[in-house]
C-alpha positions in Angstrom: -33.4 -7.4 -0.4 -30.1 -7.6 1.6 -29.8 -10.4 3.9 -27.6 -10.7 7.0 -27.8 -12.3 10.4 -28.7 -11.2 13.1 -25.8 -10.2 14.9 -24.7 -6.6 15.8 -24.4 -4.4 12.9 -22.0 -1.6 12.4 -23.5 1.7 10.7 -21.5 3.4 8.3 -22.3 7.0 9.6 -20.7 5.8 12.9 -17.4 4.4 11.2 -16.8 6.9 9.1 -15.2 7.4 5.1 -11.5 6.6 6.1 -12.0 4.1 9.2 -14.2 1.9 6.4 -12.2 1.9 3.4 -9.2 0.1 5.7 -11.4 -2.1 7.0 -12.9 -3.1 3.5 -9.0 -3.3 2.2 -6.9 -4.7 4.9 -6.7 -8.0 3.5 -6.2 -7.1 -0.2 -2.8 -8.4 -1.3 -1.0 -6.4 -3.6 0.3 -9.3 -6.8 2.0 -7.0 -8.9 5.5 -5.2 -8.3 4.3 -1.9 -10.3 1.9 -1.2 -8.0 4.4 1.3 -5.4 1.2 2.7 -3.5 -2.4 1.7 -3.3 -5.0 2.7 -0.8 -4.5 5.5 1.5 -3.2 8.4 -0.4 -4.5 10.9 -2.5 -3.6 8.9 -5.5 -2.7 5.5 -6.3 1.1 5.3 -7.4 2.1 2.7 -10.9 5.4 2.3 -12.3 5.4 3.3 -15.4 9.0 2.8 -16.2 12.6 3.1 -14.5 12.3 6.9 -13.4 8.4 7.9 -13.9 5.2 6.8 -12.3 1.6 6.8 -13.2 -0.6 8.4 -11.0 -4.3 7.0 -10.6 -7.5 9.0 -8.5 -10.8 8.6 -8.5 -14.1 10.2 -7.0 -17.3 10.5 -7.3 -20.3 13.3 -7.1 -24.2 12.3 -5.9 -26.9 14.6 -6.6 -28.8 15.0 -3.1 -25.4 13.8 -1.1 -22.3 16.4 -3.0 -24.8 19.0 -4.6 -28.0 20.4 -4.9 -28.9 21.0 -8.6 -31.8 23.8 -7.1 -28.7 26.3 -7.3 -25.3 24.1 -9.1 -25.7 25.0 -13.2 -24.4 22.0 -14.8 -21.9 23.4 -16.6 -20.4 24.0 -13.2 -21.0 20.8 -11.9 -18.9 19.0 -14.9 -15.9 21.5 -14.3 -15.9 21.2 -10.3 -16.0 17.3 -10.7 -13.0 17.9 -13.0 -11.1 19.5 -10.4 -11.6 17.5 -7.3 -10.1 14.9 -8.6 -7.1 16.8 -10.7 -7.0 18.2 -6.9 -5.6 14.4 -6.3 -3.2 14.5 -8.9 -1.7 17.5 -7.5 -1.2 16.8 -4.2 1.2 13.7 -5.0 3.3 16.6 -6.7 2.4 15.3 -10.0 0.8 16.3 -13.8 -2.5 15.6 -14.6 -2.8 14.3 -18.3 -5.9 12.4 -18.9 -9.3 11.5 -17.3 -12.4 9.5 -17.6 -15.9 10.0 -17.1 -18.9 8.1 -15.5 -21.9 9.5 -15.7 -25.3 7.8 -14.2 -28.7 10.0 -14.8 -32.5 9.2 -14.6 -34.9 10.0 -17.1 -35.5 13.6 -16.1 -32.6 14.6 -17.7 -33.0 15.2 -21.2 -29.5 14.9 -23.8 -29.4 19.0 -23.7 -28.8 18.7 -19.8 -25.7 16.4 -20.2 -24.4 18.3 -23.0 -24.4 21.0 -20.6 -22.4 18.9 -18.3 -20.0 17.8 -20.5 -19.3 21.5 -21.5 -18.1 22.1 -18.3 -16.3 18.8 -18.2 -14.7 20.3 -21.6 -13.6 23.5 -20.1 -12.0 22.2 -17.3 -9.8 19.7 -19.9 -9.0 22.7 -22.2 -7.9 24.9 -19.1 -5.8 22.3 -17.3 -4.9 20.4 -20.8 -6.0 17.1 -19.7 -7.4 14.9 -22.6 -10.9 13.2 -22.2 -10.1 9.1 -22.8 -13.1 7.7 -22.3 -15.3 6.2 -19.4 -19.4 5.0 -19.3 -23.0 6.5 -19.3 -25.5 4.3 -17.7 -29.1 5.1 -16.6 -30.2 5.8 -12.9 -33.3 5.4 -10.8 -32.7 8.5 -8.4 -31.1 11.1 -10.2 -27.3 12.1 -11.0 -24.1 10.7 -10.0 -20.7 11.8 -11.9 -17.5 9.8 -11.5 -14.0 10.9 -12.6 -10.9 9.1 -12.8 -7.8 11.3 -13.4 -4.3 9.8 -14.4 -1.9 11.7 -14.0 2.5 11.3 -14.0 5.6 12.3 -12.2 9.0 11.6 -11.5 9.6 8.7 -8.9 12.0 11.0 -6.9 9.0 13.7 -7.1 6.1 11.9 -5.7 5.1 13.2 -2.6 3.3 11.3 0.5 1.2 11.7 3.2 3.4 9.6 5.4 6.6 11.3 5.5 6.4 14.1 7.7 8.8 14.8 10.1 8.6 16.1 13.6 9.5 20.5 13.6 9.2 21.0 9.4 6.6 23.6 9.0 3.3 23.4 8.0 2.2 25.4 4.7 -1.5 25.7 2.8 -2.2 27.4 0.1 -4.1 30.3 -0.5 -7.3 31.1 1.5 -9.7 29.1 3.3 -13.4 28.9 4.1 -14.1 30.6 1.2 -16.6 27.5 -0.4 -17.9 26.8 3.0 -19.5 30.1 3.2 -20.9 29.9 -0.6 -22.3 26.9 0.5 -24.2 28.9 3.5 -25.4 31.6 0.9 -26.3 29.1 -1.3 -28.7 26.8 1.0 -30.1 29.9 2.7 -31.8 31.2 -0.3 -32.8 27.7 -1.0 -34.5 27.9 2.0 -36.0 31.3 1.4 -37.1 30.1 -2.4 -39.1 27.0 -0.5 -40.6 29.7 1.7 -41.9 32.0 -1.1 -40.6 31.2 -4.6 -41.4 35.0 -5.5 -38.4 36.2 -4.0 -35.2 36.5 -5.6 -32.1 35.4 -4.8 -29.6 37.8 -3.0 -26.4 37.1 -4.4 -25.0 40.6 -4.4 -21.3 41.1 -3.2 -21.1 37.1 -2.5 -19.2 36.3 -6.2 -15.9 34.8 -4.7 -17.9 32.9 -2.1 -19.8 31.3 -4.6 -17.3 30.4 -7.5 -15.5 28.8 -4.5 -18.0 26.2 -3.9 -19.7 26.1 -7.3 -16.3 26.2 -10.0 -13.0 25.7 -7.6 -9.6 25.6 -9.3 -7.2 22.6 -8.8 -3.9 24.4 -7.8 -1.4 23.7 -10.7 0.3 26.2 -10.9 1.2 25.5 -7.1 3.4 22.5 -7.9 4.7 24.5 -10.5 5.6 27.6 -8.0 7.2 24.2 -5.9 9.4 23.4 -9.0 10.8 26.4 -9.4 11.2 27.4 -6.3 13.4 24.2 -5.9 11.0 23.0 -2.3 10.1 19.8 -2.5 7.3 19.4 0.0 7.8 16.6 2.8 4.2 15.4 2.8 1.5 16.8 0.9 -2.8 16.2 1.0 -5.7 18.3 -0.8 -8.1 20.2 1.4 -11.3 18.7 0.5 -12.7 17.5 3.8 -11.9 20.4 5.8 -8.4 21.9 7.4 -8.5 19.8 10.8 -9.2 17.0 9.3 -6.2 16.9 6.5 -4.2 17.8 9.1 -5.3 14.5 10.7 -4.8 12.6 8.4 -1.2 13.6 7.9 -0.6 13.7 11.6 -2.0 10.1 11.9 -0.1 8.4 8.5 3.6 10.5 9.1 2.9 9.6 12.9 3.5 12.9 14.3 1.9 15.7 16.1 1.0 19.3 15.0 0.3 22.8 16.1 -1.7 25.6 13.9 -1.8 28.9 14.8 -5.3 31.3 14.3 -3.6 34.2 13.6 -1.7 32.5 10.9 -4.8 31.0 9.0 -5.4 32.6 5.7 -8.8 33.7 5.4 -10.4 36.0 3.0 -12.0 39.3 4.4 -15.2 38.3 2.4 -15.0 34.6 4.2 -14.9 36.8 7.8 -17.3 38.9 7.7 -20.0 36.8 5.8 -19.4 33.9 8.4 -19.8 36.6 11.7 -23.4 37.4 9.7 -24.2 33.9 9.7 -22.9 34.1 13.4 -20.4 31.6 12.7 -16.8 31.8 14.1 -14.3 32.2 10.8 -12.0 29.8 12.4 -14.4 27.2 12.3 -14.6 27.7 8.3 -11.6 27.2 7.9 -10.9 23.9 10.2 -14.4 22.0 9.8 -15.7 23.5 6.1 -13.9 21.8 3.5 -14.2 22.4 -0.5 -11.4 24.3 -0.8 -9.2 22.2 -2.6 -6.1 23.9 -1.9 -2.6 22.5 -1.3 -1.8 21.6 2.8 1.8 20.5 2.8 4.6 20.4 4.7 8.8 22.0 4.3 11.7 21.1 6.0 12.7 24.5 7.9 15.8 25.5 6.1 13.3 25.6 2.9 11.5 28.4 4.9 13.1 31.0 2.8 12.4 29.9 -0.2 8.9 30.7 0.6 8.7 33.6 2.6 6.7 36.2 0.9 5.5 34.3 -1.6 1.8 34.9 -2.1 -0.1 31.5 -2.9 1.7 30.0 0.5 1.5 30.6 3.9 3.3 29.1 7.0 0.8 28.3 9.5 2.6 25.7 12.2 4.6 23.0 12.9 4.7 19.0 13.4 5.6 18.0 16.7 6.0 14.3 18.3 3.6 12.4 17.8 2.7 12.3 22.0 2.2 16.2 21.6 -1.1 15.7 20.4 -3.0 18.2 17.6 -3.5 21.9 18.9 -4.8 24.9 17.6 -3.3 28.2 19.3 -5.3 30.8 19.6 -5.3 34.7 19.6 -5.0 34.9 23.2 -1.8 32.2 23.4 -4.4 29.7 24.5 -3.8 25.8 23.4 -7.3 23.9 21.8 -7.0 20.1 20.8 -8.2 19.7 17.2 -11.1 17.7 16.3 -11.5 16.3 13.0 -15.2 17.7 12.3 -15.1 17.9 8.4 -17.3 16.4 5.8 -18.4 13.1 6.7 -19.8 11.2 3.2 -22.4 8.8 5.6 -23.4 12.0 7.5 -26.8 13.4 6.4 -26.4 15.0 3.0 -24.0 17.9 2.5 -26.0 19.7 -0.2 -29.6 18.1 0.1 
């Protein structure tokens, strides 16, 4: 039993992921000089020696809160947890090189299930040639939680922040959006048809990309590599896990700037458009509230603008502005909407329950 007095109590659905982890940290003290960044980026930043850093991230999956096992194989589920957090890695412009693995599961879950698991855990280290170090396997009393912690390395010179944006560099993400919000849709509606009559059968047809988005994303690699040899060192840089508008945030509120995004200029798959206007949902909101994606949102200083253009996996889609100017979307019509950070909130109801 937890005990507390009786004074006021704040819930954590009302505070919210990011406004509780700086109240929890604010008065941690950092004692060591090797530690250059802590809390608040996608990955904690170590000196390793004069010119290279270590780079340290860590996340962790619940059954019931991140997935659903009704319609995640877990094959899938070891290789997605994999990737969100090489995801990390990447977005501090770094290399991924080794992870460990947590895993806590009840007794319905015989050895055969969590050798499935680790398969996909295994295919995700042979693809992105990150080695498997170690970590713990403990019991549970509700079911399955996975924890990853990557470590990656870069230069020093090459690590890039989420606080160093500057007011007119452009705004870039990488390849399309939306896409794993809509598998998620397909894949909770015939959850919901199964519960109704478990004699029908899926309908999965002509829905492929949508759901290997959600259900076995890809960490983008070979994006910092494009960035190398392109010679662009992005400005600022954040993974899109939670949702467009609210990475944007996030960058907006650490590099203290402002920003405007243009609709026309959002990538988005034809499949993610016309499979979100059958669900009646506007692709736009996909894109800004869905999250999952696990692309690249970054930002270029203008003159690195043609280095860019035309290259496939990027795509320019606004501009920081002062930090007064607020965060607008611009619309088809020329019209200006504030942004609102509506993205995946981890003390919200469960995402995949």
């Amino acid at each position: 039993m937890i005990i507390m007095s009786d004074e006021k109590k704040t819930s954590l659905e009302s505070i919210g992921e990011f406004k509780l982890i700086d109240e929890l940290t604010k008065d941690f003290k950092t004692h060591h000089s090797s530690t250059i960044y802590g809390v608040g980026d996608d990955a904690a930043v170590i000196q390793r020696d004069e010119n290279t850093v270590s780079l340290v991230a860590t996340d962790a999956l619940l059954e019931g809160i991140h997935f659903n096992l009704m319609y995640t194989p877990l094959m899938h589920l070891g290789y997605k947890a994999v990737m969100v957090n090489l995801s990390d890695i990447y977005a501090m412009n770094g290399t991924a090189e080794q992870i460990t693995v947590t895993i806590a599961a009840s007794s319905r879950f015989p050895k055969e299930a969590l050798e499935e698991l680790y398969k996909g855990i295994k295919k995700a280290c042979d693809i992105y040639e990150v080695d498997l170090i170690g970590g713990d396997t403990t019991s549970s009393v509700s079911g399955l939680m996975i924890s990853v912690t990557a470590i990656g390395t870069a230069k020093k010179e090459d690590v890039v922040y989420r606080n160093t944006a500057k007011e007119n560099e452009l705004i870039v993400v990488t390849g399309d959006l939306g896409a794993a919000y809509m598998g998620l849709q397909i894949l909770e509606r015939e959850k919901s048809v199964y519960k109704a009559n478990p004699n029908i059968q899926p309908d999965l047809d002509g829905y492929d990309y949508l759901l290997e988005r959600q259900l076995k994303p890809e960490a983008r690699k070979d994006v910092v590599k494009f960035l190398k040899e392109l010679d662009v060192k992005p400005t600022s840089m954040i993974d899109v896990s939670d949702g467009l508008a609210s990475e944007l945030f996030h960058l907006c509120k650490q590099s203290n700037v402002g920003a405007q995004i243009y609709d026309e200029k959002l990538p988005i798959d034809t499949a993610v458009s016309t499979t979100a206007i059958d669900f009646e949902i506007s692709p736009t909101t996909c894109v800004l509230n869905g999250g999952e994606d696990y692309e690249l949102l970054f930002s270029i200083k203008q003159e690195d603008f043609d280095k860019i253009k035309g290259n496939p996996h990027m795509t320019v889609i606004g501009h920081f502005t002062a930090k007064d100017s607020g965060l607008y979307l611009i619309d088809k019509q020329g019209a200006a909407i504030e942004l609102k950070a509506q993205g995946w909130n981890h003390f919200n109801e469960g995402k995949n329950a």
